[in-house]
Backbone bond lengths (Angstrom), bond angles and torsions (degrees), N, CA, C in turn:
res aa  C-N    CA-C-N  psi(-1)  N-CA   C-N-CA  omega(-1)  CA-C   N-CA-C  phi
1 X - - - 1.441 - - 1.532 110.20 -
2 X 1.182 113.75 -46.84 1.812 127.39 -167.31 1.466 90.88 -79.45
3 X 1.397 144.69 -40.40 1.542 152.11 178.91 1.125 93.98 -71.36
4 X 1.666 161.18 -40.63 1.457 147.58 167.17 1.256 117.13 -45.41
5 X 1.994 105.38 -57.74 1.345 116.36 177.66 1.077 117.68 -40.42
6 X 1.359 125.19 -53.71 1.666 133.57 -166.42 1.765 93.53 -70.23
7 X 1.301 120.21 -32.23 1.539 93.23 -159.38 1.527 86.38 -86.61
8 X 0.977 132.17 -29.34 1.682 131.86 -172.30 1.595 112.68 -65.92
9 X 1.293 122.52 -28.73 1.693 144.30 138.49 1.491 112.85 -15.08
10 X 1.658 79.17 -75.16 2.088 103.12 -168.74 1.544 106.07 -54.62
11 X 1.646 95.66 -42.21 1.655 96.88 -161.41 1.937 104.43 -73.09
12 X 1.437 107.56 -23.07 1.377 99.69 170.63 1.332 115.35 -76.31
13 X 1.275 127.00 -38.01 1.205 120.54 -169.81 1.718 122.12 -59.61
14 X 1.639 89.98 -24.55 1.502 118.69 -157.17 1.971 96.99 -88.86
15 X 1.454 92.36 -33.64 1.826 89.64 167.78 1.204 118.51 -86.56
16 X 1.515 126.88 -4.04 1.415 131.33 170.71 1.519 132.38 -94.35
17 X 2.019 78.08 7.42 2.043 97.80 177.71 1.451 95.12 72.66
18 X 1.365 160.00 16.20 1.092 165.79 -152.90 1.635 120.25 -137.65
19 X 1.415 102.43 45.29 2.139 110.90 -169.10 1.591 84.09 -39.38
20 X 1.212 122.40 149.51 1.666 136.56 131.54 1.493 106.26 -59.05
21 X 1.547 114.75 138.91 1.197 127.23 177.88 2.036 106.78 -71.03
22 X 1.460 82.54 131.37 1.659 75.78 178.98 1.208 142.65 -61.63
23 X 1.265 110.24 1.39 1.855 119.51 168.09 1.780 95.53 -78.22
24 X 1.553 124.25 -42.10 1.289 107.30 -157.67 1.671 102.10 -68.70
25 X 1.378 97.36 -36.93 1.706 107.46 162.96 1.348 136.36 -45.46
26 X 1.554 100.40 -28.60 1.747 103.57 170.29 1.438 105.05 -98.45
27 X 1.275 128.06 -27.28 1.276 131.16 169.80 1.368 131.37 -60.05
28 X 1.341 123.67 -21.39 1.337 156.60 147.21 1.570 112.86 -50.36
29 X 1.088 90.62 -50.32 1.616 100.19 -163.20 1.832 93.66 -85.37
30 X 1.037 128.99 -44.31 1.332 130.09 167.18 1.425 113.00 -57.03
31 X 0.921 136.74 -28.38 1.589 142.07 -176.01 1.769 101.12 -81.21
32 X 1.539 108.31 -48.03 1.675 106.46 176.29 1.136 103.67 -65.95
33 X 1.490 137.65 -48.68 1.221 119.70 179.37 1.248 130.48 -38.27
34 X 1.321 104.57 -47.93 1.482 131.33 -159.98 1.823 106.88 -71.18
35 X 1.737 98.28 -51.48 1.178 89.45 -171.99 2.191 107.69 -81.15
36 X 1.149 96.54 12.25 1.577 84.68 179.07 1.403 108.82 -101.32
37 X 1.599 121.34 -33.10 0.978 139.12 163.91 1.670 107.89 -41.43
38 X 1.637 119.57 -55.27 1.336 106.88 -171.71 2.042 96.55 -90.97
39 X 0.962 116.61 6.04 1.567 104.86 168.16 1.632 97.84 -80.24
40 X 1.447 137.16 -56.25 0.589 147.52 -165.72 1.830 122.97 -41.82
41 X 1.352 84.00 -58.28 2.063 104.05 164.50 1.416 105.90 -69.69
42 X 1.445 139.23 -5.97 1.344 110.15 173.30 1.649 127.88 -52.46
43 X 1.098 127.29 -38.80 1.259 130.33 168.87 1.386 125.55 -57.81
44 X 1.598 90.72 -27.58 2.138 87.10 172.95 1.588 97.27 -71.07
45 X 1.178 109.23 -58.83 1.413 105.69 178.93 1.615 133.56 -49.09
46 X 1.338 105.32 4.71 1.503 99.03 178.05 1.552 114.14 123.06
47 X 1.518 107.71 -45.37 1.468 124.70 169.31 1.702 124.36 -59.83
48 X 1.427 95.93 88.49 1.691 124.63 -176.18 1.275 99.44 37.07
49 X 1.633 160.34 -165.24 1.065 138.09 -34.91 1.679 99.37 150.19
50 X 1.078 131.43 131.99 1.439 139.62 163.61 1.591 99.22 -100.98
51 X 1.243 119.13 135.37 1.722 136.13 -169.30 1.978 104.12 -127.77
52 X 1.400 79.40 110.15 1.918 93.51 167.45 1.448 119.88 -90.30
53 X 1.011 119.64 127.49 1.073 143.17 175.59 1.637 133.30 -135.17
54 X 1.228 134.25 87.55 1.499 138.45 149.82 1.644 79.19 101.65
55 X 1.793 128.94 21.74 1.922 104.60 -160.75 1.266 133.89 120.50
56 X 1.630 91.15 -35.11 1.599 109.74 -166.93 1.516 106.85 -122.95
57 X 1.186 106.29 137.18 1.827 122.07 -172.60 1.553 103.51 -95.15
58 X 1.386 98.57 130.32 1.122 111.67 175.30 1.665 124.51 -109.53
59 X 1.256 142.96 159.25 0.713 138.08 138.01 1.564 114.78 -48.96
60 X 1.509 108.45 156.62 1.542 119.11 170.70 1.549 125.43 -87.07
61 X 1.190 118.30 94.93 1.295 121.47 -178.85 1.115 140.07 -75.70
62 X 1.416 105.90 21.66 1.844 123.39 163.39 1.442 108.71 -143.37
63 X 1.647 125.07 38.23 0.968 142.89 141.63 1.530 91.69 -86.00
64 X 1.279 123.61 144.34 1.469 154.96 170.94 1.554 109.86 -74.69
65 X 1.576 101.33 -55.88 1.495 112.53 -153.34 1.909 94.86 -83.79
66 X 1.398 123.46 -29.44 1.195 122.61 142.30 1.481 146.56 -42.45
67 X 1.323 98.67 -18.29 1.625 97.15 -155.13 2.036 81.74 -129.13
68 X 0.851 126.94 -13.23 1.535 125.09 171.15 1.359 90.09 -76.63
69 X 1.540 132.83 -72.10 1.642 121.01 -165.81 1.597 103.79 -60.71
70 X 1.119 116.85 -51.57 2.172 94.93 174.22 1.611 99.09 -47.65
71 X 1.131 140.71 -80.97 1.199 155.57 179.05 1.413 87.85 -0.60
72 X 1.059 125.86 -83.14 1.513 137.34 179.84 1.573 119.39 -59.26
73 X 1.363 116.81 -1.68 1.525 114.07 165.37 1.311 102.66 -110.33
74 X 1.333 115.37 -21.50 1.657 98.20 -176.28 0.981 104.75 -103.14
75 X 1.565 142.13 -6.15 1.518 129.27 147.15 1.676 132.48 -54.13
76 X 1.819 94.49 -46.39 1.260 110.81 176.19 1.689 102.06 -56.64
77 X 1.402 138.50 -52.73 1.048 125.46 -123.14 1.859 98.66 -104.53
78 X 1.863 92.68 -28.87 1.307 97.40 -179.13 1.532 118.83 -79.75
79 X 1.628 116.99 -25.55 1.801 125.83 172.03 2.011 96.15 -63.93
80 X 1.384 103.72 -34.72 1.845 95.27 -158.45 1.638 107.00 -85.61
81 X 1.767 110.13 -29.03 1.298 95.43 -174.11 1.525 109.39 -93.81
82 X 1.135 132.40 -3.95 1.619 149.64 -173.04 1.793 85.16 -90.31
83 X 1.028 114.86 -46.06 1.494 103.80 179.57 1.327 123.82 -71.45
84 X 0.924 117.41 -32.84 1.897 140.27 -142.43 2.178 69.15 -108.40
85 X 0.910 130.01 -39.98 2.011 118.61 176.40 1.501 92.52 -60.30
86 X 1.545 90.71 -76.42 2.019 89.39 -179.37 1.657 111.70 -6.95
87 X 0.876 89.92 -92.29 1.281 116.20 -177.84 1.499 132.94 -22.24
88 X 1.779 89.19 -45.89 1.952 95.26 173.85 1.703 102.26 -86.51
89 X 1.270 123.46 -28.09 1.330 130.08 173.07 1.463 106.52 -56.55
90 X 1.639 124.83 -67.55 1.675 109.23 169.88 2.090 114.56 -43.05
91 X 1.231 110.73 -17.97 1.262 103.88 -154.19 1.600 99.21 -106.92
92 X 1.527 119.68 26.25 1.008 132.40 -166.52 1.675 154.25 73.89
93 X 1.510 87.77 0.19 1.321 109.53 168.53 1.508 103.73 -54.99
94 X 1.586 110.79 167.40 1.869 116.84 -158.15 1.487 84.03 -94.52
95 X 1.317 134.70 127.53 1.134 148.03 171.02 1.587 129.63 -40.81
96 X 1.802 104.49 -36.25 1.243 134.10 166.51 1.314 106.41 -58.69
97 X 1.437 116.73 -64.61 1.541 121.13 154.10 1.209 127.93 -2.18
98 X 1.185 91.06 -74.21 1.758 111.42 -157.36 1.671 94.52 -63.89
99 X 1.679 100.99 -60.56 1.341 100.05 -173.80 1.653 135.26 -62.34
100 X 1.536 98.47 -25.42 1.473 104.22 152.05 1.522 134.79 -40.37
101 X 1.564 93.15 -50.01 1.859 111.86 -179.08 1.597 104.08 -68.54
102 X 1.608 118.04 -58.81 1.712 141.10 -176.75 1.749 84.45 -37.28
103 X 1.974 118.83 -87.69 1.006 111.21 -161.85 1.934 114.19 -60.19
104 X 1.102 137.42 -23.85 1.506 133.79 177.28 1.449 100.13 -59.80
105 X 1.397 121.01 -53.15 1.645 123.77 -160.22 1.934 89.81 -62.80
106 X 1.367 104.91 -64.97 1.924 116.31 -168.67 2.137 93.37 -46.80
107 X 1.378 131.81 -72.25 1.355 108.36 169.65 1.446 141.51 -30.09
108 X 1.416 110.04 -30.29 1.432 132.80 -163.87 1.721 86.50 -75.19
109 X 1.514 122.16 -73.12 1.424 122.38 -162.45 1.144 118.29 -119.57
110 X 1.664 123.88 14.53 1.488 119.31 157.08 1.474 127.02 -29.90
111 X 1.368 116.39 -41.43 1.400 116.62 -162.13 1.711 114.07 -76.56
112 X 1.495 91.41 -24.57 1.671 110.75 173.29 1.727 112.47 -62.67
113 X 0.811 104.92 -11.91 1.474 107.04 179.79 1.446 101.97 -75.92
114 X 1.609 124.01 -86.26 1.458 101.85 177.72 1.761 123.82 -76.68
115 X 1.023 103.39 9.04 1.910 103.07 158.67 1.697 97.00 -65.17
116 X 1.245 109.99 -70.18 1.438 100.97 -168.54 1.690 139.81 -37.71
117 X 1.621 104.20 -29.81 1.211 80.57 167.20 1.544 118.77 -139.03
118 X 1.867 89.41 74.99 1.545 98.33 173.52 1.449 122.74 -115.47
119 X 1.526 105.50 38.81 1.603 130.04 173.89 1.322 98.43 -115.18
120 X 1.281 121.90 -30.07 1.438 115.42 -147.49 1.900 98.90 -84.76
């Protein structure tokens, strides 16, 4: 989700004739790591619960202290990269484009929206 944002960033900046300098670009990209990496260890640390299902690990979704930090990545990521399309689309990006990427990203994590806050 936080790896879309950044490229949905680049791609505005990049339709506004405006590249981001490539340190802010690796610095970016070090910060998503970082912060998924420590979302990721909350449960070793104490923070509710890793959930199996069919293979696939889940976060715990009636842990609180879980479902406030998604809460806050899938708000952040879905207001910035839906914006950051806007944006390269006014700035001339091909509209088809944009909306190709807009609707792929909205399929990808729609469902996270009301998953998220059914701990809270």
């Amino acid at each position: 989700m936080l790896s879309t944002l950044s490229a949905a960033w680049v791609t505005a900046r990049m339709c506004q004739g405006q590249m981001p300098a490539a340190g802010k670009v690796a610095t970016a990209s070090v910060l998503i790591f970082t912060a998924a990496i420590l979302i990721s260890v909350l449960p070793l640390i104490g923070v509710g619960h890793y959930k199996f299902w069919e293979g696939f690990c889940y976060i715990d979704w009636y842990n609180a202290a879980q479902n406030i930090v998604m809460l806050v990545v899938l708000l952040v990521s879905f207001s910035g990269t839906l914006g950051f399309l806007v944006i390269a689309a006014r700035s001339g990006w091909p509209y088809v484009e944009v909306a190709v990427m807009g609707v792929t990203f909205v399929s990808a994590w729609i469902l996270w929206i009301p998953a998220s806050p059914i701990g809270l």
